[in-house]
C-alpha positions as CSV (number, residue, x, y, z in Angstrom):
1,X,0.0,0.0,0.0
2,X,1.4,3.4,-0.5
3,X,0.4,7.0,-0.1
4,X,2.1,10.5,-1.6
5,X,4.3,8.3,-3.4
6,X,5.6,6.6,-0.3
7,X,5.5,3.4,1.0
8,X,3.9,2.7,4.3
9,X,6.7,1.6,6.8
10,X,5.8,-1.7,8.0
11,X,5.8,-2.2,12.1
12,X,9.0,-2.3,14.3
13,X,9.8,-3.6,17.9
14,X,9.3,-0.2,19.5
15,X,6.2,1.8,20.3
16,X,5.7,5.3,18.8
17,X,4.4,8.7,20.4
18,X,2.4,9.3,17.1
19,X,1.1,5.8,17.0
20,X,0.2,5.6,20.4
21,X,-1.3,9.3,20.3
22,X,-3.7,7.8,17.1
23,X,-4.7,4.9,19.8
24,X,-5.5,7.3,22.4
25,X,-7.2,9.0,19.8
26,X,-9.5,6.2,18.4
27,X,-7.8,6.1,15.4
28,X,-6.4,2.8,13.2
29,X,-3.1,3.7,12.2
30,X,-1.1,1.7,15.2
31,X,0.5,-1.8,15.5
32,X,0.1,-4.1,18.1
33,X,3.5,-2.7,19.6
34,X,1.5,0.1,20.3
35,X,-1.5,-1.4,21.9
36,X,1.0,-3.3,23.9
37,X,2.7,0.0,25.2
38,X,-0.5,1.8,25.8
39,X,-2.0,-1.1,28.3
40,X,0.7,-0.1,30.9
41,X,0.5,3.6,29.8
42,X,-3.4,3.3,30.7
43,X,-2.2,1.9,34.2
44,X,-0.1,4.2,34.8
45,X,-2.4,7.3,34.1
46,X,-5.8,5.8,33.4
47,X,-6.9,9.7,31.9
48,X,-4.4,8.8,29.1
49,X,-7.3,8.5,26.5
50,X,-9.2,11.5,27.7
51,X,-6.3,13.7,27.9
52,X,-5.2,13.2,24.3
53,X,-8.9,13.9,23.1
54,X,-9.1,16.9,25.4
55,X,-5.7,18.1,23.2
56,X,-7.2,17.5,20.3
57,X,-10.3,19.6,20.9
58,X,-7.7,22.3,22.0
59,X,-5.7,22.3,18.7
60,X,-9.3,22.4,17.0
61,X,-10.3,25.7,19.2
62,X,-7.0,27.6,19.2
63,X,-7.0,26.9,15.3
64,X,-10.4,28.7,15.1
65,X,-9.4,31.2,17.3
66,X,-6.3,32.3,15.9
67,X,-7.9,32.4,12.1
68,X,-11.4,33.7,13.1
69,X,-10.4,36.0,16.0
70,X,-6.8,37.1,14.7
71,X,-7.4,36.7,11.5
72,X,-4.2,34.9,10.9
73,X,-4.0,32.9,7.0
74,X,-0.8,31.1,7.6
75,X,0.4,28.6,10.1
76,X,2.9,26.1,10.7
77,X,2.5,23.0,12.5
78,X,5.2,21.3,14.0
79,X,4.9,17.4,15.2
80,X,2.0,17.2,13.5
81,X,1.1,13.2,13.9
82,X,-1.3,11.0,12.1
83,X,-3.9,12.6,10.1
84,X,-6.8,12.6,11.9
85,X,-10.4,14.7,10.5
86,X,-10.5,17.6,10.9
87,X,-6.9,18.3,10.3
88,X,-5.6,22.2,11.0
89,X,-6.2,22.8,7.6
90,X,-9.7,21.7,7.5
91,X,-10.5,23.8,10.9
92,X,-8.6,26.9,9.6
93,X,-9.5,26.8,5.7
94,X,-13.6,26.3,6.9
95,X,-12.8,30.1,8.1
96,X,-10.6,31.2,5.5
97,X,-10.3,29.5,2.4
98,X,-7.5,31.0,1.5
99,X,-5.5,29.9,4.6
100,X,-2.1,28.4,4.2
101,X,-1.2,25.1,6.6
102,X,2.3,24.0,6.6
103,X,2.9,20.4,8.6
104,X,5.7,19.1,10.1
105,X,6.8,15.8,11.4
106,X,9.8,13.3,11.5
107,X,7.3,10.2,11.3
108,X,7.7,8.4,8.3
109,X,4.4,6.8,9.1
110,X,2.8,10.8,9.3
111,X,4.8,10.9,5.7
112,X,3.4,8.3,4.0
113,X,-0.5,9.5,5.0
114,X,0.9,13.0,3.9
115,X,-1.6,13.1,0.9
116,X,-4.5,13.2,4.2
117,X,-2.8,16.6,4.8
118,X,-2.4,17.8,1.3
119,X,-6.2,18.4,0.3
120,X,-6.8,21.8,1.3
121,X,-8.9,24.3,-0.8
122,X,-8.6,25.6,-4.1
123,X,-7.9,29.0,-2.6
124,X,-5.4,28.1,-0.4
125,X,-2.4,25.9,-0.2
126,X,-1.0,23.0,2.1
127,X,2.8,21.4,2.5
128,X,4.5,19.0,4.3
129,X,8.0,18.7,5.6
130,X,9.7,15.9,6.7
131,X,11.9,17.1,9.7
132,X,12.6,16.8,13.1
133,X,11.6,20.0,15.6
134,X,15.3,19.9,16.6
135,X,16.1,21.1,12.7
136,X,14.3,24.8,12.8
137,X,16.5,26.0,10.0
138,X,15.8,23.3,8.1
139,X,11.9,23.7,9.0
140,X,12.0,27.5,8.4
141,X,13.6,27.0,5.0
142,X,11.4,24.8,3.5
143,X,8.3,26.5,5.2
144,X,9.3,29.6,3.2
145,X,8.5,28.4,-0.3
146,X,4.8,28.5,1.0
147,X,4.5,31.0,3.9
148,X,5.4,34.7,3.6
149,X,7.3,35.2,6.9
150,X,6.8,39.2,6.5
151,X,3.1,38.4,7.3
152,X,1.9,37.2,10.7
153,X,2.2,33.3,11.0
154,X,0.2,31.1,13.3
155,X,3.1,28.1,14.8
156,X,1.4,25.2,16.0
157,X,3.1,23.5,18.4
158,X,1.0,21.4,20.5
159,X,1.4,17.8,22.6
160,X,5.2,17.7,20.8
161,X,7.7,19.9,23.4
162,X,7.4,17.4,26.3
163,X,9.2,15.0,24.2
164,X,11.9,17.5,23.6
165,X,14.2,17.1,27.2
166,X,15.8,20.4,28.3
167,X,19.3,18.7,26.8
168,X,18.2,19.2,24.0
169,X,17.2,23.3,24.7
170,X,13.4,23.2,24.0
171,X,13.2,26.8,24.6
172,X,16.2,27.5,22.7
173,X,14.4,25.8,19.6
174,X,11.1,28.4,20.1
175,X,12.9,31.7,20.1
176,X,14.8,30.3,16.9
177,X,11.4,29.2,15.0
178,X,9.3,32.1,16.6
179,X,12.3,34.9,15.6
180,X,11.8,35.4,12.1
181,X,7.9,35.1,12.3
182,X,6.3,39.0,12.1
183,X,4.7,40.9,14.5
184,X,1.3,39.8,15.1
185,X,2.3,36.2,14.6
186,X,1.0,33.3,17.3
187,X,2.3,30.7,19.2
188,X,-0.5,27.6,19.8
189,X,1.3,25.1,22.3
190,X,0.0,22.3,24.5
191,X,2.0,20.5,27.0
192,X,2.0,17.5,29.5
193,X,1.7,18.5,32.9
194,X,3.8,17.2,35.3
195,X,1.7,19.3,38.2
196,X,-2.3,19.1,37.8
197,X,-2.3,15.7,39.3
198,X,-1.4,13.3,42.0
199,X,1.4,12.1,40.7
200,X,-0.2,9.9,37.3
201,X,1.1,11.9,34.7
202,X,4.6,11.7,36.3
203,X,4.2,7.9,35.9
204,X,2.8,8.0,32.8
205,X,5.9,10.3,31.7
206,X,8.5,7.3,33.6
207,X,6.5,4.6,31.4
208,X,7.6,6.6,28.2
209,X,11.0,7.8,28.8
210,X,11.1,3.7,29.8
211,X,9.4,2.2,26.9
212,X,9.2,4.5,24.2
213,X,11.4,8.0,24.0
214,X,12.8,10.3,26.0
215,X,10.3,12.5,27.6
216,X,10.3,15.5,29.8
217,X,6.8,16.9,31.1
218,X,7.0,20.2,32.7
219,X,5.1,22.2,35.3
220,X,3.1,25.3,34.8
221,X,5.5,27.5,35.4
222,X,8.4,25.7,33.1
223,X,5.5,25.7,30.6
224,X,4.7,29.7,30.7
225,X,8.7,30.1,29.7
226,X,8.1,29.2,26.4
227,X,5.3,32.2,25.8
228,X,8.3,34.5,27.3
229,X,8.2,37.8,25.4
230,X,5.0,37.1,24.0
231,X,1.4,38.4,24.9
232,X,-0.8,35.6,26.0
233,X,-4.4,36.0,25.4
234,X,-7.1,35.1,27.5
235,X,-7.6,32.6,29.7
236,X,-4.0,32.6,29.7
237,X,-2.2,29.2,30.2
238,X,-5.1,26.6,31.4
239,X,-5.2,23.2,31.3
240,X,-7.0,22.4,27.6
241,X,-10.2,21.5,29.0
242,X,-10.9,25.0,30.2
243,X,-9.5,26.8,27.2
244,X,-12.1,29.0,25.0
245,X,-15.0,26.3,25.5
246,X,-16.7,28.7,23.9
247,X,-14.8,28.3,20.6
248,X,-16.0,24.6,20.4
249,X,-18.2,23.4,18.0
250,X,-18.6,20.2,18.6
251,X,-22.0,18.1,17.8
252,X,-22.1,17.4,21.4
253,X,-20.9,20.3,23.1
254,X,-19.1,20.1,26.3
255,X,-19.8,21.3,29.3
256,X,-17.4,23.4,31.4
257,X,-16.2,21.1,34.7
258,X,-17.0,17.9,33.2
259,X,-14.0,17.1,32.4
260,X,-11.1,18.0,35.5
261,X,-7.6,19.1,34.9
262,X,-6.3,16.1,36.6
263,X,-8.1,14.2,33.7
264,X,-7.4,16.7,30.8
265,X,-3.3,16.5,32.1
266,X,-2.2,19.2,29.6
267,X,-1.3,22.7,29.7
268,X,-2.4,25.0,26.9
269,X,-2.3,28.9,25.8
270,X,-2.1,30.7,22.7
271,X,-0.1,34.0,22.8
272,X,1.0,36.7,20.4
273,X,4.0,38.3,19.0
274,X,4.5,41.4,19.3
């Protein structure tokens, strides 16, 4: 079977974050590697399935917000993952169809269902770029033949940074990718808490760094250093289930407090450049 002209990697030994995010997710595109690392993920935090859907729904808001409500109509997503409907484009092109959605990912498996991310509107345009968020030259470069950095750029970066360990200078890698974006330009992010619980997510983040990568989740307060020098806009950094409810538009809408931080597990914010 192939995709985009790419052949679908068949399944190794080790579980992956995308995969197992897909499984979290509902989704199909995961091996049995993956189901096998997600049954002791799910011990360890048993909210594992309902914080990934709660970060979803984020992405799917911020997206809306940024295009509807800052009238942004370029954006680049970084660690993008498996397709799965609606896609950033689909969200932000339903707004504006003349929105252009750059992805990002190092997943060959993300590759090879890269056509899934291609099929934007007529109006706009869509691109995908096969690199790692630890290349942001390399990212930036190629993002340039289809954004225009002299005009204010959403960057997407949301669930990804918590596998980036501070060795490898997370914060570092936002000031380069956010430094050549214009004024008026956003940063979407999401994170894994490591303090909005009693103590599951920090298990949940042992069973990775253990049996899948290396993985680093941060507090609030190591989260808000990434929005340094930036304006956050309301409600500020939350966890995702309390972000903009209003923004969702969901068939079955949710409620506000039906779903708890210590379930949700993520911390979320969109902020501006100024």
């Amino acid at each position: 079977m192939e995709e985009a002209g790419h052949q679908i990697p068949q399944p190794g030994t080790k579980p992956h974050t995308a995969r197992l995010y897909d499984y979290f997710l509902g989704g199909k595109t995961h091996y049995a590697v993956d189901r096998e690392a997600a049954v002791p993920a799910l011990s360890a935090n048993p909210h594992a399935m309902v914080a990934a859907r709660q970060n979803r729904e984020f992405m799917h808001r911020a997206a809306r917000f940024v295009a509807q409500d800052l009238g942004i109509r370029q954006f680049l997503d970084i660690g993008t993952g498996i397709p799965t409907e609606p896609n950033l484009h689909q969200v932000t092109q339903a707004i504006a169809p003349e929105a252009r959605v750059v992805y990002s990912d190092n997943d060959p498996i993300v590759l090879a269902h890269a056509r899934a991310l291609m099929s934007g509107t007529p109006q706009g345009k869509t691109d995908y770029i096969e690199a790692d968020i630890r290349e942001p030259e390399r990212i930036l470069e190629r993002a340039r033949q289809t954004l225009d950095f002299g005009a204010p750029t959403a960057l997407s970066v949301v669930a990804l940074l918590h596998f980036v360990p501070d060795e490898d200078d997370p914060y570092g890698l936002m000031r380069h990718l956010l430094a050549p974006l214009a004024p008026g330009s956003a940063l979407v992010l999401s994170h894994a808490a490591l303090d909005m619980d009693d103590g599951r997510m920090a298990a949940l983040a042992e069973h990775y760094r253990k049996a899948v990568t290396p993985t680093q989740f941060r507090t609030r307060e190591e989260t808000a250093r990434f929005f340094d020098g930036l304006d956050l806009q309301d409600p500020g950094i939350t966890p995702t289930c309390e972000w903009r409810m209003d923004l969702d538009l969901g068939p079955i809408r949710q409620l506000p407090g039906t779903v708890s931080a210590a379930e949700a597990g993520v911390w979320a914010g969109v902020a501006v450049k100024r």
